[in-house]
N, C-alpha and C positions, 0 to 999 in steps of 0.2 A: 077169418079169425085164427085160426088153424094154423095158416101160415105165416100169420104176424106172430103167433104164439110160439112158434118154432125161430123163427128169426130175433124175436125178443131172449130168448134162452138163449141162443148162440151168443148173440151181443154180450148179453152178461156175464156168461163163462169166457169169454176171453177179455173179459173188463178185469176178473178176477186174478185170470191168469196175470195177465199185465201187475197188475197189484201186487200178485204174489211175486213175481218175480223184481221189480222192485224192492220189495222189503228183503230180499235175503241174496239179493247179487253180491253184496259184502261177503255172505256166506259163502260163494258156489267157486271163489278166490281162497287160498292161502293167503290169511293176514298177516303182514309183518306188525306186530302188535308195540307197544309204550304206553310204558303208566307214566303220568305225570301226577307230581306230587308237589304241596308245601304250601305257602302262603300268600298272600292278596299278590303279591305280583306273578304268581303262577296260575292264578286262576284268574288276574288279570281285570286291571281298573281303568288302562288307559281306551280313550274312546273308539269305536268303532267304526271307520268313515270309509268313503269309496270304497275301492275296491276288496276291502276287507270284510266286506257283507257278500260277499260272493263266496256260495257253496264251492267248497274246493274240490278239485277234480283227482280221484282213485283215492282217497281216503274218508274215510268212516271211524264216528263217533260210536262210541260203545253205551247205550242208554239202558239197559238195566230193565228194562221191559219186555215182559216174557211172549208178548205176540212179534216185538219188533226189533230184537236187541242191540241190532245197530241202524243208524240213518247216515247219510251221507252228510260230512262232517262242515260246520258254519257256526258261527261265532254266535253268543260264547260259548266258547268247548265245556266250563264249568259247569253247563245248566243242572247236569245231571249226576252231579258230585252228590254223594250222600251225607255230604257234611255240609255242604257252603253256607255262605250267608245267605241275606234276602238277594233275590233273582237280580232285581235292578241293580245291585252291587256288581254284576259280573258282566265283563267284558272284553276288553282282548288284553291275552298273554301270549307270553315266546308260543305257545301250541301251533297256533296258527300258520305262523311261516314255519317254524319247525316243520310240520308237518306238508307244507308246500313242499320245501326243500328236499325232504327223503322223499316224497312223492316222486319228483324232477328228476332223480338221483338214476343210479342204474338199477335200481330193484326191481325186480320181475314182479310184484306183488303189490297190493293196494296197499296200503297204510290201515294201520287201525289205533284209534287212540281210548287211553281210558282214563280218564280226568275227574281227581278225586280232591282237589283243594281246598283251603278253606284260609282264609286271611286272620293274621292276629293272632296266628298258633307260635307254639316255641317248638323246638326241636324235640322237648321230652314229652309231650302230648304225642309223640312221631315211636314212641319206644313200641318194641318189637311187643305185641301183647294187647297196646293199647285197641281205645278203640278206632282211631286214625288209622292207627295201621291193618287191623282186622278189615275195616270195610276197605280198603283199598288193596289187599291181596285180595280178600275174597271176592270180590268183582273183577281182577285181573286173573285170578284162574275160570272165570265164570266166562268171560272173552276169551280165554285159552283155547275154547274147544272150538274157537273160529280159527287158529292159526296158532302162531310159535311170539312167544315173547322176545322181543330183540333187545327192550333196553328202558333204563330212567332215567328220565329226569326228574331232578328236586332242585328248588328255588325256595330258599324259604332262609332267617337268620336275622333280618328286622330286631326280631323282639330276643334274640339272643347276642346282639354284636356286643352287647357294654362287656359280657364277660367272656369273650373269642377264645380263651384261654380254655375254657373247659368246651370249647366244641368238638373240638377234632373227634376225640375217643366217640360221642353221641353219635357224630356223621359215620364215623367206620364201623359202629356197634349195627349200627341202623342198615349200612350198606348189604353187611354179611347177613343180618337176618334175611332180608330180600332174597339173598342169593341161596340160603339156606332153604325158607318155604318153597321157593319155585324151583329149588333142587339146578341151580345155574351156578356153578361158583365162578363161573367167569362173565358173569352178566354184564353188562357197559353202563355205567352209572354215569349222565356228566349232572353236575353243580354249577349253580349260576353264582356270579358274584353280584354284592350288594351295588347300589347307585351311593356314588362317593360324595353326594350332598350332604351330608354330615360328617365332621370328623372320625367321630369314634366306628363309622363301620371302615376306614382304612385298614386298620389292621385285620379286621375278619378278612377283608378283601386279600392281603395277603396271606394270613393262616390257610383261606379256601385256593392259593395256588400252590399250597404245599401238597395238597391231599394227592394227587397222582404219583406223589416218590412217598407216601406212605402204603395206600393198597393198590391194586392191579387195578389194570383195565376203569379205571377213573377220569374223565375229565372233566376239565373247568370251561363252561362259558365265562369268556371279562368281561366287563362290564364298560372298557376305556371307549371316554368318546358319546357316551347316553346322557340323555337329560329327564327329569324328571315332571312330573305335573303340580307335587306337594313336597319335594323334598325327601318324597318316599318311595312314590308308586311312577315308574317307569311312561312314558308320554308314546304314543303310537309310533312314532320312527324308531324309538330305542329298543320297544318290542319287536317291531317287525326284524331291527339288526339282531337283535339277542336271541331271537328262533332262528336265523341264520347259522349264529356264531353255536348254536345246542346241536343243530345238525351237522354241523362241520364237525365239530368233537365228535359226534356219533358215528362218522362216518369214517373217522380217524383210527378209532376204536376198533370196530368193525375190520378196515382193511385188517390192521394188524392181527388181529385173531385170526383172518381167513390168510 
């Protein structure tokens, strides 16, 4: 009994081990960290099929739980936004290939993402102060102490295009705060452009490819070439290209800074 009793304790302590080390291999890596921000098409409505149910490989999701605060990252990235809607609303956005793609890239470092969306928001629910933007620094300095912030994405303007006119100064006001609280002034911000099934988001669409010859270190994902599922919300290929087309910007950025 004795020796089952000793042999039952070793097994368990190295169950535990195992366990442990699991939960915090994200940590025992420098993360290359991203906040992802904005609205139903960054937190992502088109469906989730084949291969995009597969846990991604060297990136990790940032979950905001204090025994486990990151898991290894699988759709949807939103689950753990402290804003989102109901659960079943969320499913795949650009995050996913985005985060394939810098994974693939030449980074020495695993990926970490921090995914704070929420659908149906306007760009001034987003103001420096609010509480959109409170929970989504303070969860991305809360991830900071796994690794170095490298960059944002925001996707959001849906329910801002009718008046494009007044966005710009909101998105640049919005930009500099970020760069301000995380003390980055040269942070890499890209911006997704709207899906052009409606007329009136054209012009937004062009307004958001001016925004890199207004401030530094900005790019634009386009949007040319996507289709959508309602007219609104982006359909799983146009995702998967638009996290391609967020990392290429990133990675645009990036060179140039280094």
């Amino acid at each position: 009994m004795r020796k089952y009793s000793i042999l039952l304790n070793v097994v368990l302590c190295c169950t535990l081990f195992i366990q442990s080390c699991t939960n915090r291999d994200s940590a025992d890596n420098e993360l290359d960290i991203y906040l992802l921000i904005g609205q139903s098409n960054m937190a992502g409505r088109a469906p989730v099929e084949g291969a995009d149910n597969d846990t991604l490989q060297n990136v990790f999701l940032f979950t905001g739980i204090a025994e486990n605060e990151w898991e290894k990252a699988a759709n949807p990235l939103n689950k753990y936004s402290t804003i989102r809607k109901n659960m079943s609303m969320q499913k795949l956005g650009p995050g996913y290939h985005f985060a394939k793609t810098m994974a693939e890239s030449d980074t020495p470092n695993p990926i970490g993402l921090v995914v704070n969306a929420k659908g149906g928001t306007k760009i001034e629910l987003w103001e420096a102060g609010s509480t959109f933007y409170n929970e989504a620094v303070n969860r991305t300095k809360a991830a900071m102490e796994f690794g170095t912030l490298k960059g944002v994405l925001w996707h959001q303007g849906e329910a801002n295009a009718s008046k494009y006119n007044a966005y710009t100064p909101k998105i640049v006001a919005l930009i500099e705060a970020l760069r301000t609280d995380f003390n980055m002034p040269d942070l890499p911000v890209v911006v997704g452009q709207l899906s052009e099934d409606r007329v009136k988001r054209k012009d937004f669409n062009k307004m958001i490819l001016q925004l890199p010859a207004v401030i530094d270190f900005v790019g634009v994902a386009t949007t040319k070439g996507t289709s959508t599922i309602d007219s609104t919300h982006f359909d799983a290929a146009s995702q998967q290209l638009l996290g391609r087309r967020y990392a290429q910007k990133m990675l645009e950025i990036q060179a140039k800074q280094n």
